[in-house]
C-alpha positions as CSV (number, residue, x, y, z in Angstrom):
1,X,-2.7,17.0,29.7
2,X,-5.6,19.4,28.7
3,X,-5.9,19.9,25.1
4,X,-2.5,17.9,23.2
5,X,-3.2,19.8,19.7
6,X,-5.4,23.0,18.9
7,X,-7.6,23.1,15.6
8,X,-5.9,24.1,12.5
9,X,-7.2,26.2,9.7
10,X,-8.3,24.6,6.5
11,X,-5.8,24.2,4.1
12,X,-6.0,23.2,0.6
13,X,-3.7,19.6,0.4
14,X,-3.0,18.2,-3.3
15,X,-4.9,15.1,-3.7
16,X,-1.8,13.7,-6.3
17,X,2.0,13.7,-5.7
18,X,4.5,12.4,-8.2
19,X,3.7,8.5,-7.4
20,X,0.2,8.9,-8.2
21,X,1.0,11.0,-11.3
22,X,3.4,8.4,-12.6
23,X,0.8,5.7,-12.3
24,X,-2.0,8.0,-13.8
25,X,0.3,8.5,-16.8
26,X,1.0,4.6,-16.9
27,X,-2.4,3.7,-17.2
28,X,-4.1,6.9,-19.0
29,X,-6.2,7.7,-16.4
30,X,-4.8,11.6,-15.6
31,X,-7.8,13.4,-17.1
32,X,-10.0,11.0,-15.2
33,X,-8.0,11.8,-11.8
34,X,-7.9,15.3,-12.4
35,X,-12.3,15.1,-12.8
36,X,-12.8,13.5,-9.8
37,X,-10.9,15.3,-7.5
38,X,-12.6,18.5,-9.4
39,X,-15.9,17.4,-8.9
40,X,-15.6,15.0,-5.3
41,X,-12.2,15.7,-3.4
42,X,-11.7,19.2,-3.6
43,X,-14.9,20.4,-1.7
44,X,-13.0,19.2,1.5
45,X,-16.6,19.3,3.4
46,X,-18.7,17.1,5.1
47,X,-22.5,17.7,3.3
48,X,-25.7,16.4,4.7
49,X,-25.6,13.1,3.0
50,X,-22.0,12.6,4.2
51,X,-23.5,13.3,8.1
52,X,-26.2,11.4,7.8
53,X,-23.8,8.3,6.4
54,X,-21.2,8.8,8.7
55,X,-23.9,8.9,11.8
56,X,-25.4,6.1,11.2
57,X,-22.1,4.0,10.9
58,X,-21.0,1.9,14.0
59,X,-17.0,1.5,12.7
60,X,-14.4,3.5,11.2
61,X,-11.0,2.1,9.8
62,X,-8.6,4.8,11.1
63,X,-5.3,4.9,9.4
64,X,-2.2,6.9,10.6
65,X,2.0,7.3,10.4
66,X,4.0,7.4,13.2
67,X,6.9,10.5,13.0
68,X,8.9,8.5,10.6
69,X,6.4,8.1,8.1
70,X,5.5,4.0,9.4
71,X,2.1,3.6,8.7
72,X,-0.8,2.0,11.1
73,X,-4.4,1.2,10.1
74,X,-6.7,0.3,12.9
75,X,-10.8,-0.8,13.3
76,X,-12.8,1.1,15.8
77,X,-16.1,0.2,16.7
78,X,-19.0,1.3,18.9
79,X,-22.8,2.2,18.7
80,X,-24.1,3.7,15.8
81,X,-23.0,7.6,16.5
82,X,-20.2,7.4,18.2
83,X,-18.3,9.4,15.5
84,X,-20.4,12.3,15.8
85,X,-20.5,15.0,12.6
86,X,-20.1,18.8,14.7
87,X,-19.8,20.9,11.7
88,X,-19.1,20.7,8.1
89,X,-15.1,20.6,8.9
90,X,-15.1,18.5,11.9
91,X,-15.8,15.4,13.5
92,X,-15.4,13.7,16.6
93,X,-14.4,10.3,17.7
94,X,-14.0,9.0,21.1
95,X,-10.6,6.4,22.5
96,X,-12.1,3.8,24.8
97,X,-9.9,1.7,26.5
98,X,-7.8,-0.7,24.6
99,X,-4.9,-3.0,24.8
100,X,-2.8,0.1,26.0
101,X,-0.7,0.0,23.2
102,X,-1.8,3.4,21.8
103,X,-0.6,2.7,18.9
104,X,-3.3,4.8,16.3
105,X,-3.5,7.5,19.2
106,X,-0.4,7.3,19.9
107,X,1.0,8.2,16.3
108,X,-1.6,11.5,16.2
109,X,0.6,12.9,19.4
110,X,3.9,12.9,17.0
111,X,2.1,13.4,13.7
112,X,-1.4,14.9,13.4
113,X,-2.7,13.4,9.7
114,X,-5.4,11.0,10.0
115,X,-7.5,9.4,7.2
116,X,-10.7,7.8,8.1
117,X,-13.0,5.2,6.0
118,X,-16.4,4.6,6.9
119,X,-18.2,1.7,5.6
120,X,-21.7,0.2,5.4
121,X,-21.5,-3.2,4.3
122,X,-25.3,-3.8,4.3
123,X,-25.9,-1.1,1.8
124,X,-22.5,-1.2,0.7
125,X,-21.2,2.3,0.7
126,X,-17.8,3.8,1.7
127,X,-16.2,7.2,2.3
128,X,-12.9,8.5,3.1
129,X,-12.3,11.5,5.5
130,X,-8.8,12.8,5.6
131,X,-7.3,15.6,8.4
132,X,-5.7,16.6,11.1
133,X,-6.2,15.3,14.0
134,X,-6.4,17.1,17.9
135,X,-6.7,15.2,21.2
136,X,-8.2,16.6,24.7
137,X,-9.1,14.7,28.0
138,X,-11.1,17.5,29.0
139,X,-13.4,18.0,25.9
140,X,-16.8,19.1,26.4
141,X,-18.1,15.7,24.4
142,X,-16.7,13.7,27.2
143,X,-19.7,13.5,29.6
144,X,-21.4,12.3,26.5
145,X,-19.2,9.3,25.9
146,X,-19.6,6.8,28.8
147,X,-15.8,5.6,29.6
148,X,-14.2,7.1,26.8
149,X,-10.5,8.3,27.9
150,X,-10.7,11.4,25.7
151,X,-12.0,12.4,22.4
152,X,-10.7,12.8,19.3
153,X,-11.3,15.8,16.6
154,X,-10.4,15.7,13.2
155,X,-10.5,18.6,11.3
156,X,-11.5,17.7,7.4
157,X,-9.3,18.5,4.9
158,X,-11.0,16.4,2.1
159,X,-14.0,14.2,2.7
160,X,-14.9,12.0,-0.8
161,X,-17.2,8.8,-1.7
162,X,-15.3,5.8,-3.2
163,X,-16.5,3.5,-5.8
164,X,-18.6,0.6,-3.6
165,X,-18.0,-2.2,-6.9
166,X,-16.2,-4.3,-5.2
167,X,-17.4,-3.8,-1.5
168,X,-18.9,-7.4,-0.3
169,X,-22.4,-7.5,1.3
170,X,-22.8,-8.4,4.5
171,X,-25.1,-8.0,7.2
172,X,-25.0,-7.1,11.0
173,X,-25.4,-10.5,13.3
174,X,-25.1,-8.1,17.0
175,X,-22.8,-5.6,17.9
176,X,-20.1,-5.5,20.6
177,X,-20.9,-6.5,24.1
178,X,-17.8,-4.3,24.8
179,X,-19.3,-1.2,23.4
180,X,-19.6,1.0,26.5
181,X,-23.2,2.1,27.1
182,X,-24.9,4.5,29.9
183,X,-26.0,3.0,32.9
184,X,-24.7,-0.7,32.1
185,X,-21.9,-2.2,33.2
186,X,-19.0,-3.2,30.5
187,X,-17.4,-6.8,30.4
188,X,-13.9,-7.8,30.9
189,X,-12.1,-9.3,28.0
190,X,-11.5,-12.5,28.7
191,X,-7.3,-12.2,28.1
192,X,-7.0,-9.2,30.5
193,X,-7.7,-12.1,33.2
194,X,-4.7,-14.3,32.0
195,X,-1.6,-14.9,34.1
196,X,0.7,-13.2,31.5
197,X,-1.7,-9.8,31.4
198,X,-3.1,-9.4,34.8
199,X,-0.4,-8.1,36.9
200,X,0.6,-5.5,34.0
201,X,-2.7,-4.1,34.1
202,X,-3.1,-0.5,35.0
203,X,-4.3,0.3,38.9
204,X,-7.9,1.1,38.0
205,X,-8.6,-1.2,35.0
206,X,-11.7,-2.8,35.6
207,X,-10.8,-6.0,34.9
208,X,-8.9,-6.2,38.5
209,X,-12.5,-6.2,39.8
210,X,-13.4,-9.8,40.6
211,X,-17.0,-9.0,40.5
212,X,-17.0,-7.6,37.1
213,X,-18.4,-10.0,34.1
214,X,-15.2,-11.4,31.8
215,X,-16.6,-13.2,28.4
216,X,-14.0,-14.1,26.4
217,X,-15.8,-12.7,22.6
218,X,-18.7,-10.0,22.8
C-alpha cells in the first residue's frame, strides 16, 4: 500500500452532542461549556505554545474506535520529537514495531477519527488533539524515523489545553531502551524469544536474530 487515506479538509465538528448537553444541564455548567469551547476548542489549531509542548513530549495516549464504534486507548512512547508538529493543522506520528496486533492502527484503516493526549508529568500539563487520521508507508518523514513501519498524519480538527488539577507529578527515571535510535542497534523484548511467540514471529523480525541483544524491561 502507498498512501491508505488522503488529507481531508478542515471541517468544523460540534464539541457537544445530546449526552454532554444532558449532563451540562444536570449540573449547571452549560454556559461554562459553551465559554470554553468559544474561547479554547473552537480555534481547531495547533499555536506556537501548543508546538513547542507537543515537541518536547516523549508519549502520546492515542485513543480510537474500531468501525462499530468499540473504543481503544493506547500509550506510545519514543524520543522527545517523535510526534513532530508540520503545520498548524497537522501532525505526524510514526508506528514502530509492536506486538502485531495493530490494534490502534489498525482501527484508523476502518475509521479515521483519532484523539490524542499529550502529557508532561514533570511540569504537569496536558492537551488533547482530535482528527482524522491518514496512513502511508511511503511518506517522505520515513527516512527520518529509524525503523518506523510507516507514519501517521493527523489532520487537527480541534487542538485544546485541559485543566492539569489533578495531574500527579512525576519525574522521568530513563527512557526506553526500545526507542529506536540512528545508528544503534534496538533490543529484543525479552517475550518475543519465548516458546509460545517465537515461531509466530514475522520472517524478518529482528528478534529471530540470535546475535541481537534481548532484555526482558528497557
Amino acid at each position: 500500500m502507498d498512501v491508505l487515506h488522503k488529507r481531508c479538509d478542515h471541517r468544523r465538528v460540534a464539541t457537544y452532542h445530546e449526552g454532554s448537553r444532558r449532563l451540562q444541564d444536570r449540573f449547571d455548567t452549560r454556559r461554562l461549556a459553551d465559554r470554553i469551547d468559544e474561547k479554547l476548542v473552537s480555534r481547531g489549531t495547533i499555536d506556537d505554545d501548543d508546538r513547542a509542548f507537543i515537541e518536547r513530549c516523549d508519549m502520546v495516549f492515542v485513543a480510537t474506535a474500531d468501525a462499530e464504534g468499540r473504543p481503544n486507548c493506547s500509550y506510545k512512547g519514543g524520543e522527545p520529537g517523535f510526534v513532530r508538529v508540520l503545520d498548524e493543522r497537522t501532525v505526524a506520528l510514526p508506528s514502530y514495531d509492536g506486538n502485531g496486533m495493530y490494534l490502534s492502527m489498525g482501527n484508523l484503516l476502518v475509521n479515521r477519527n483519532v484523539g490524542l493526549l499529550f502529557i508532561n508529568f514533570e511540569v504537569r500539563k496536558r492537551l488533547r488533539l482530535n482528527g482524522v487520521a491518514s496512513i502511508a508507508e511511503d511518506d517522505p518523514l520515513l527516512p527520518e524515523y529509524p525503523e518506523a513501519q510507516f507514519i501517521v498524519r493527523i489532520h487537527a480538527e480541534q487542538v485544546f489545553p485541559n485543566c492539569p488539577r489533578y495531574i500527579h507529578h512525576y519525574q522521568l527515571v530513563e527512557r526506553s531502551r526500545f526507542v529506536p535510535k540512528a545508528e544503534c542497534e534496538t533490543p529484543v523484548p525479552g517475550w518475543k524469544t519465548r516458546e509460545w511467540s517465537r515461531d509466530a514471529l514475522p520472517e524478518e523480525d529482528p528478534a529471530r536474530d540470535p546475535e541481537r541483544e534481548v532484555i526482558e524491561r528497557g
